[in-house]
C-alpha positions as CSV (number, residue, x, y, z in Angstrom):
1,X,-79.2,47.7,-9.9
2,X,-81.0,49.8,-7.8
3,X,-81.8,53.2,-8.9
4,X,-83.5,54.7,-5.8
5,X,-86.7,54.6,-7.7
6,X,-89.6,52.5,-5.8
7,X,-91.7,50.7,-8.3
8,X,-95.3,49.8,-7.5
9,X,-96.1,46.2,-8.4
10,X,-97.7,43.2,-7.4
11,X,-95.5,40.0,-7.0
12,X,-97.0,36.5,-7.4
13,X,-95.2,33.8,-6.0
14,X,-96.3,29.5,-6.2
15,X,-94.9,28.8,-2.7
16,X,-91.9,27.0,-2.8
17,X,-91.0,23.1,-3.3
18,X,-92.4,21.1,-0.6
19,X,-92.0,17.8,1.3
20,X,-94.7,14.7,0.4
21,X,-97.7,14.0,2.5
22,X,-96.6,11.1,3.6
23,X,-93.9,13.0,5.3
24,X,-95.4,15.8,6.6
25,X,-99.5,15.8,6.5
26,X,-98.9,19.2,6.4
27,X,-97.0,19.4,3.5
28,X,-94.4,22.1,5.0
29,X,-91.2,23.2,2.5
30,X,-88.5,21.2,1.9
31,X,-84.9,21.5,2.4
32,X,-84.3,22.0,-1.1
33,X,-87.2,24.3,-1.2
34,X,-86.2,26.9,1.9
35,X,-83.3,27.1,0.2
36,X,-84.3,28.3,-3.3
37,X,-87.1,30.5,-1.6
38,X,-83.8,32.1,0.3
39,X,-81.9,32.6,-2.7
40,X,-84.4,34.0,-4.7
41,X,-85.7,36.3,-1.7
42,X,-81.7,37.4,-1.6
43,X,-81.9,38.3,-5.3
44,X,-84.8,40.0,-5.3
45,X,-83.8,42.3,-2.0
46,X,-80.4,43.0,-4.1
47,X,-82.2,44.4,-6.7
48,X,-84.3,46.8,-4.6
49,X,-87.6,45.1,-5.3
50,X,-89.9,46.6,-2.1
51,X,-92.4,44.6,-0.7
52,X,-94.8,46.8,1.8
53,X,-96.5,43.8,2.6
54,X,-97.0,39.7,2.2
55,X,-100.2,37.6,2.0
56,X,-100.4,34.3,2.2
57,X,-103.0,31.3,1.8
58,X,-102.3,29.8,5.1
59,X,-101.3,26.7,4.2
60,X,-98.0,25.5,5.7
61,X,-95.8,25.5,3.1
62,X,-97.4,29.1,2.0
63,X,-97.1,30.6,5.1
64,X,-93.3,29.3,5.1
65,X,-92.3,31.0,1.5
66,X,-93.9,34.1,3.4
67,X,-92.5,34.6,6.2
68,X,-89.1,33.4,4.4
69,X,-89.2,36.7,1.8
70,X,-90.6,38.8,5.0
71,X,-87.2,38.1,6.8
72,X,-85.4,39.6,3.5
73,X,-88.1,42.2,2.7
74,X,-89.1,43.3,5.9
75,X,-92.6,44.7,4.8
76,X,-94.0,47.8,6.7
77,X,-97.4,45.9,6.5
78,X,-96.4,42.5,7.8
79,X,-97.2,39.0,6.5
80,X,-100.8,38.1,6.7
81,X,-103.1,34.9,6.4
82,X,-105.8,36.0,3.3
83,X,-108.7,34.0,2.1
84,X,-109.3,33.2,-1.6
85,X,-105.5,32.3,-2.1
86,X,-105.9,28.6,-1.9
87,X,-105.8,26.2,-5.4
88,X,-109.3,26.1,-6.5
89,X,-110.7,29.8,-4.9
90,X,-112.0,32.5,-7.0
91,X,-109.3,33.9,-9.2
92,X,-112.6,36.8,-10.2
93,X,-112.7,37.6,-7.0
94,X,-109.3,38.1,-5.7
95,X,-108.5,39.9,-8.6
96,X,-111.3,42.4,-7.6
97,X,-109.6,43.1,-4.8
98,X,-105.9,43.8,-6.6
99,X,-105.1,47.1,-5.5
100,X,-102.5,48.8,-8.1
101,X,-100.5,50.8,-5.6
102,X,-99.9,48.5,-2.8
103,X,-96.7,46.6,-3.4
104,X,-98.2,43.4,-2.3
105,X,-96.5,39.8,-2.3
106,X,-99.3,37.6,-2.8
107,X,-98.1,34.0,-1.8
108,X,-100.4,30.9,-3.5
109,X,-100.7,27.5,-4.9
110,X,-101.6,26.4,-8.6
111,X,-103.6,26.4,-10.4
112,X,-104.6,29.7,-8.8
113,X,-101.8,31.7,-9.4
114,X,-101.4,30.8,-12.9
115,X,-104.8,31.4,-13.3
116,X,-104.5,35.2,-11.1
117,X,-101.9,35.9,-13.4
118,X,-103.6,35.2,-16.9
119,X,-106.8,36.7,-15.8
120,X,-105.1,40.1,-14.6
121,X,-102.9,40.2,-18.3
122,X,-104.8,38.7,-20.5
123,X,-108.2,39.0,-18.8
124,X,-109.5,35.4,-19.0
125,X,-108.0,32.6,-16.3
126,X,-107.9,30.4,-19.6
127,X,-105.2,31.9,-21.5
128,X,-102.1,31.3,-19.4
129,X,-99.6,33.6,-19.6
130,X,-96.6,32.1,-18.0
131,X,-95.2,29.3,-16.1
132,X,-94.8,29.2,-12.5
133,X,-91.8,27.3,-10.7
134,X,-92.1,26.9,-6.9
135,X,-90.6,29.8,-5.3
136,X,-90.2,32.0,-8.0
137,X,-91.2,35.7,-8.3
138,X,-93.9,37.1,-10.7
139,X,-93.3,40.8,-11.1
140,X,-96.7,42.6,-12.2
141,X,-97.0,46.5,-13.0
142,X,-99.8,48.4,-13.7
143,X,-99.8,50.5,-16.9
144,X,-101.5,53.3,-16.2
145,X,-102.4,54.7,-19.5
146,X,-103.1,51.2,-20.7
147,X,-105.5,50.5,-17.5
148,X,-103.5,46.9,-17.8
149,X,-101.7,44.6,-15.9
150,X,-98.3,43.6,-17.5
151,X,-95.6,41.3,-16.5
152,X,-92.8,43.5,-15.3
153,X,-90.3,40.5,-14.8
154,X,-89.6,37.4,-13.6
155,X,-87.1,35.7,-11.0
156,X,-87.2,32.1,-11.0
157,X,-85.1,29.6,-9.2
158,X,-84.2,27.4,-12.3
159,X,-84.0,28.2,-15.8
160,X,-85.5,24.6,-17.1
């Protein structure tokens, strides 16, 4: 249902499912996996989640789950390439960088994001919080009077 009411959050997403190396060095998205990224980039726009804008590790398959929820979101600030999103970068860092007001779609790879997520809610990248499923949607708010990150919702693309 959408109220009318923009909420401010920060959406994680694990890029969506993608093909083996030995079929694409590259490691782009499967068929199976552009089509849960569409579904659940669908939902998400039904609901009236609002994405300003959509940053991305770079990586092939990454940069495909982006540009896939930009086509449903439509972000005022565009889908970008960002350093520090890759597997093994600097959750710390990135997190330094979270700004609380931005509406930003990070898109990543695990174990980052896992560990981006438990290190923003529970403030240490060795206490998970969640599981990730490829193209699914991590909904983060920031309580203000708490001065905490808390998971908002989830949108996954299988209940398992």
């Amino acid at each position: 249902m959408n109220t009318g009411v923009k909420i401010v959050a920060l959406y994680l997403v694990q890029h969506g499912r993608n093909l083996p190396e030995d079929v694409d060095p590259e490691r782009g998205l499967s068929d199976e996996g552009i089509a849960e990224v569409q579904r659940i980039a669908e939902l998400a726009k039904g609901y009236g989640v609002h994405v300003a804008g959509i940053k991305h590790s770079g990586k092939k398959r990454a940069r495909q789950t982006a540009e896939i929820f930009a086509s449903a979101f439509r972000p005022v600030l565009g889908v970008h390439q960002r350093d520090g999103l890759k597997p093994m970068d600097d959750v710390v860092a990135c997190a330094r960088e979270v700004d609380s007001q931005s509406n930003l779609m990070l898109v990543g790879h695990l174990p980052f994001m896992s560990k981006l997520a438990a290190y923003l809610i529970a403030g240490s990248i060795d206490r998970p919080v969640l599981k990730f499923q490829n193209g699914g949607i991590v909904c983060l708010e920031w309580e203000a009077v708490s001065r905490q990150w808390v998971i908002k919702w989830t949108l996954m693309p299988t209940i398992d």
